[in-house]
C-alpha positions in Angstrom: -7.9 -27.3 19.2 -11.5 -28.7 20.3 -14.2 -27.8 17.1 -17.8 -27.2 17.1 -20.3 -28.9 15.3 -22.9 -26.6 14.2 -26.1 -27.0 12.2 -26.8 -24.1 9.7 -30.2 -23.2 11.5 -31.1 -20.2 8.7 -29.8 -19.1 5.9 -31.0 -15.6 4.8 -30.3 -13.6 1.7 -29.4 -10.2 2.6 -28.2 -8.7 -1.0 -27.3 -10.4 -4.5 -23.6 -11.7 -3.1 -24.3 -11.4 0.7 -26.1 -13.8 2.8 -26.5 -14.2 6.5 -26.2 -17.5 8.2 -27.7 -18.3 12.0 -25.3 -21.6 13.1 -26.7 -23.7 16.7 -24.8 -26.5 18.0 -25.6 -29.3 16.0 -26.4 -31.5 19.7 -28.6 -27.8 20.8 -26.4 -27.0 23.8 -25.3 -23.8 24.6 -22.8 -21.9 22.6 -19.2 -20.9 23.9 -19.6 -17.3 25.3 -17.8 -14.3 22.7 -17.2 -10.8 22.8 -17.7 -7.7 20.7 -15.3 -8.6 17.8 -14.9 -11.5 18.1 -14.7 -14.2 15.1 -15.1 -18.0 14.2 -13.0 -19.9 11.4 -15.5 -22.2 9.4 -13.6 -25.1 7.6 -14.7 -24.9 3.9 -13.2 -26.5 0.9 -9.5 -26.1 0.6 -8.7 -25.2 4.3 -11.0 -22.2 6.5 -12.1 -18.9 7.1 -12.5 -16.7 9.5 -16.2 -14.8 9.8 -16.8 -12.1 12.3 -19.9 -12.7 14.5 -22.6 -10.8 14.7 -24.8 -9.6 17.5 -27.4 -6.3 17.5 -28.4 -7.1 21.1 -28.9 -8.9 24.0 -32.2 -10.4 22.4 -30.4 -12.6 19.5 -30.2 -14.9 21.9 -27.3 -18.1 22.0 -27.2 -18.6 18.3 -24.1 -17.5 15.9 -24.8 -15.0 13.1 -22.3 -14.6 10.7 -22.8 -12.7 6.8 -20.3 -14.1 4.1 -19.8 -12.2 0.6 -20.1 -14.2 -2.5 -16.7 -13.5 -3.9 -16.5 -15.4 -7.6 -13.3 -15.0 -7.9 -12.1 -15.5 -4.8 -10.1 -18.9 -3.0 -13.5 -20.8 -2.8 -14.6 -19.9 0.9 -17.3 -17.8 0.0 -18.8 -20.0 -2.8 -18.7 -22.9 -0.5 -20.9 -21.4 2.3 -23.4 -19.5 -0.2 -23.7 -23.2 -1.1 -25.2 -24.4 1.8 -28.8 -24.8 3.2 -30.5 -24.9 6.2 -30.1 -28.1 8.0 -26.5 -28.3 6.6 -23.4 -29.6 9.3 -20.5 -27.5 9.7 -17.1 -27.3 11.9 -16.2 -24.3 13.4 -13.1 -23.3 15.7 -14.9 -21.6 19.4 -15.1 -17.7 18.9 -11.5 -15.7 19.3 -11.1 -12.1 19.2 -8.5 -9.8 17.9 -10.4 -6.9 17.1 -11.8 -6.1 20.9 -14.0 -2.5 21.9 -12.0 -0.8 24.7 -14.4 -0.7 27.5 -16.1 2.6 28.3 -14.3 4.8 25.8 -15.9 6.6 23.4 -15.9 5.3 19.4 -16.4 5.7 15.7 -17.0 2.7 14.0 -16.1 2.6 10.5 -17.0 0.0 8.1 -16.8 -0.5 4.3 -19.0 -3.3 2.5 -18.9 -6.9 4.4 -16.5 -5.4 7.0 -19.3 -4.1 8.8 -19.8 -7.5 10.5 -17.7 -7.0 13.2 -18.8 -3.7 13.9 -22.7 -4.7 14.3 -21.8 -6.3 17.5 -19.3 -3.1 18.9 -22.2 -1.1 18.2 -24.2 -3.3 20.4 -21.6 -3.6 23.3 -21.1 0.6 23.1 -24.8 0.9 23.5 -25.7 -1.9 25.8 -22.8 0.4 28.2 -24.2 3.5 27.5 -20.9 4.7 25.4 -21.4 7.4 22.6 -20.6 5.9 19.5 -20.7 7.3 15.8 -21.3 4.6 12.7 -20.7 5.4 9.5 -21.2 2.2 6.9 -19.7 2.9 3.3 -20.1 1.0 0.5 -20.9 1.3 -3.7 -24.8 1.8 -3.3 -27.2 0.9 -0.6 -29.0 -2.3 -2.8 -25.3 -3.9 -2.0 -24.4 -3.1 1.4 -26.2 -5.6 3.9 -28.1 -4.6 7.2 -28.1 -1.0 6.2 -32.0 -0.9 7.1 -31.0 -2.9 10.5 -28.7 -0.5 11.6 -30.3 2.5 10.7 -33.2 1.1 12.8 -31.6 -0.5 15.9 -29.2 2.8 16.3 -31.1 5.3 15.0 -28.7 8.8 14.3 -25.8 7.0 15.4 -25.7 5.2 12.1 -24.7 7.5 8.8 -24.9 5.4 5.4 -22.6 6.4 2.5 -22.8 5.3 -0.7 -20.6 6.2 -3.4 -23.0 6.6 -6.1 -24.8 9.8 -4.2 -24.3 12.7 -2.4 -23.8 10.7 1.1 -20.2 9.8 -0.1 -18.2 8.8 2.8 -15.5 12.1 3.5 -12.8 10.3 5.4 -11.2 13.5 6.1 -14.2 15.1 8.0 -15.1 11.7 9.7 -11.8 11.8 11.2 -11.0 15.3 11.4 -14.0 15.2 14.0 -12.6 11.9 15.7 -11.3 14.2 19.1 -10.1 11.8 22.0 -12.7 9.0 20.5 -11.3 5.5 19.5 -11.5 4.8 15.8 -12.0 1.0 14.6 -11.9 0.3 11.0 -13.2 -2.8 9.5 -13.2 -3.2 5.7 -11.5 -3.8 2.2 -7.3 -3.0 2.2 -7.9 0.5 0.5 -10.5 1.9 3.2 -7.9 0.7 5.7 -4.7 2.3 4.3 -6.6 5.7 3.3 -8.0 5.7 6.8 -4.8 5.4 8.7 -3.3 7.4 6.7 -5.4 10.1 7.4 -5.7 9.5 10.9 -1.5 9.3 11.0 -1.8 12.6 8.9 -4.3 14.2 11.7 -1.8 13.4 14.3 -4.3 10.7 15.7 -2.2 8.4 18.2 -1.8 4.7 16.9 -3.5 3.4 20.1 -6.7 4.4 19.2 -6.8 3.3 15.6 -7.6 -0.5 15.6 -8.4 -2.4 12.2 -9.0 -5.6 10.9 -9.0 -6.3 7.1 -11.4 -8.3 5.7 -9.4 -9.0 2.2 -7.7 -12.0 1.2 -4.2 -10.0 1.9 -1.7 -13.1 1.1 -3.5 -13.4 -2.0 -1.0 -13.4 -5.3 -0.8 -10.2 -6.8 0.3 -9.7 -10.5 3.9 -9.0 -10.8 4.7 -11.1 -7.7 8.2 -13.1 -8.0 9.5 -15.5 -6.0 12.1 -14.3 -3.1 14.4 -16.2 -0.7 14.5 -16.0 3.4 17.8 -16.8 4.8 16.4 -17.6 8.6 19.2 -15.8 11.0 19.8 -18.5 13.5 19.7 -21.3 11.3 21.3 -20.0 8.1 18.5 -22.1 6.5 17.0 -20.5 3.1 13.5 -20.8 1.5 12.1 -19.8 -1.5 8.7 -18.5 -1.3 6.9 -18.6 -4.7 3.9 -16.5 -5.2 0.5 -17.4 -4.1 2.2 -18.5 -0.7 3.2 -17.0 2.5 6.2 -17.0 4.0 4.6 -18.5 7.1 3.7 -21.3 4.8 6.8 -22.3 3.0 8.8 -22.0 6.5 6.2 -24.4 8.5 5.9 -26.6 5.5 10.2 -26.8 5.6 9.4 -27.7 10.0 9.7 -24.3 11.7 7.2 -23.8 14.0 6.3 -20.2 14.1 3.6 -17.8 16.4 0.6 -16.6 13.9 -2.8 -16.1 14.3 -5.1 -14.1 11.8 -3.5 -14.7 8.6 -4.8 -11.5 6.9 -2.3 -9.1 7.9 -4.2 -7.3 10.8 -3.5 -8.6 14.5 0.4 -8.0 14.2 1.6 -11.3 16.3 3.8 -12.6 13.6 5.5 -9.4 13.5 9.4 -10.1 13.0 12.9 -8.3 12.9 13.9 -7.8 9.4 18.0 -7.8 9.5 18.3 -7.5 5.9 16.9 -7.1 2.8 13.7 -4.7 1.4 9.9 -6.1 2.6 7.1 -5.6 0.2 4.9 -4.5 3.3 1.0 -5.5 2.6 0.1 -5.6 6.3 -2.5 -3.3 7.7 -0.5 -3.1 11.0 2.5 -1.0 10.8 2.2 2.6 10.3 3.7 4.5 7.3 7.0 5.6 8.9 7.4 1.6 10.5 7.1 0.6 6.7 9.6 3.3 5.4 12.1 2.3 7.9 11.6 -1.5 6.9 13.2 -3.1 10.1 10.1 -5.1 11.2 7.5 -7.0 8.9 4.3 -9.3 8.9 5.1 -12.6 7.4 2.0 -13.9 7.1 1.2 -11.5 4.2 4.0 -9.2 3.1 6.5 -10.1 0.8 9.9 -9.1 -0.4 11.3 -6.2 -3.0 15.1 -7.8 -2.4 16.0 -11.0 -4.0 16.4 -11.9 -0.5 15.5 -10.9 3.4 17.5 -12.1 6.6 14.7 -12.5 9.2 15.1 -12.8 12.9 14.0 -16.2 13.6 
């Protein structure tokens, strides 16, 4: 894949951990073209990540605009960008997006801390069409949640802040409970996704209108995690995957060559057939009853309860 060489034009703090960076092609020409959603995937130390762009309206002109989150103990993304300056050179992949607005339907956006990055530029696109939209933007207090002041001035009483140390608490079960024939996209940390959906599944809200994208680290180890084996169907080949790695990654490393994309858990493209064994689901894809019956799985990011799975590949 063709990069792009950018220059870090700007770096501005936003809060104590979050700072927002304006990138320009590092020759000044004109910028690939992206939509509502859309993302970049910088290459930092250790491999790269993927940052959501940002756009509150026609006038930011051709630049990017991204935010990252100082995360301290985190794979080493974060710290790397917080660590550059303006005039710095970075490589970029062009702008892809999995998390797209459906055009001329009606929406509420919700976000939770740095996952409201995406949703800037939805808002944007929803107004730009005339669309009604509802935002609501959780997070621990407002002094850590960036572009709250933005919002609430570029969308006015479409934008409802909630912080959890006041009376504005976000109530997921009224936000949705009032949701109607509107499309809900969630963007935010694993537990905001699962409580949302949940509640939305609960509600009787159809699954095609409840879009997320996580913006955790979801194939990140988790205490307690053992290794597993995948017995691969059509080759009778097995792997063990370790923790701290994928199953995506032990499988290319042994020469497969499998269909991914996002990594995290949330676009559902390496979805495969399960023929045996118990998945440790950690996807923000498949809906509760999908993950009780076990027969599909996201093997970018789950993992395995069974000693081993059979996978359909």
């Amino acid at each position: 894949m063709t990069k792009l060489d950018l220059i870090v034009a700007k770096v501005r703090p936003l809060t104590e951990r979050i700072s927002e960076f304006t990138l320009q092609a590092a020759d000044r020409g004109a910028l690939p073209e992206w939509e509502a959603g859309a993302h970049i995937r910088v290459d930092v130390d250790g491999g790269d990540r993927a940052y959501s762009l940002i756009r509150f309206g026609a006038g930011d002109g051709g630049d990017y605009r991204i935010a990252v989150q100082r995360e301290d103990d985190g794979a080493g993304g974060s710290r790397f960008m917080h660590g550059l300056k303006d005039g710095d050179r970075i490589v970029a992949t062009p702008p892809k997006c999995d998390f797209p607005v459906v055009a001329g339907e009606a929406a509420v956006l919700l976000a939770g801390g740095i996952g409201i990055t995406p949703i800037i530029s939805m808002a944007a696109e929803l107004q730009a069409a005339g669309v009604p939209f509802e935002l609501h933007y959780a997070g621990r207090s407002r002094e850590v949640m960036g572009f709250a002041d933005d919002l609430s001035e570029r969308f006015g009483d479409a934008v409802t802040v909630h912080c959890d140390d006041d009376e504005s608490a976000l109530d997921l079960a009224a936000v949705i409970g009032a949701l109607g024939d509107r499309h809900l996209y969630i963007c935010g940390p694993r537990g905001l996704i699962d409580a949302a959906r949940s509640t939305a599944e609960a509600a009787g809200v159809p699954g095609a209108r409840v879009h997320v994208e996580l913006f955790d680290n979801a194939s990140a180890a988790v205490e307690g995690d053992r290794p597993f084996e995948v017995e691969v169907a059509s080759s009778g080949e097995v792997f063990t995957i370790p923790p701290g790695k994928s199953i995506i990654e032990v499988l290319e490393e042994g020469g497969m060559d499998l269909i991914h994309d996002c990594q995290r858990g949330d676009c559902g493209i390496c979805q495969t057939d399960v023929i045996s064994g118990e998945p440790d689901h950690r996807d923000v894809v498949l809906s509760d009853a999908e993950r009780a019956e076990g027969k599909v799985m996201q093997i970018c990011v789950s993992r395995a309860k069974s000693a081993r799975l059979v996978l359909d590949l």
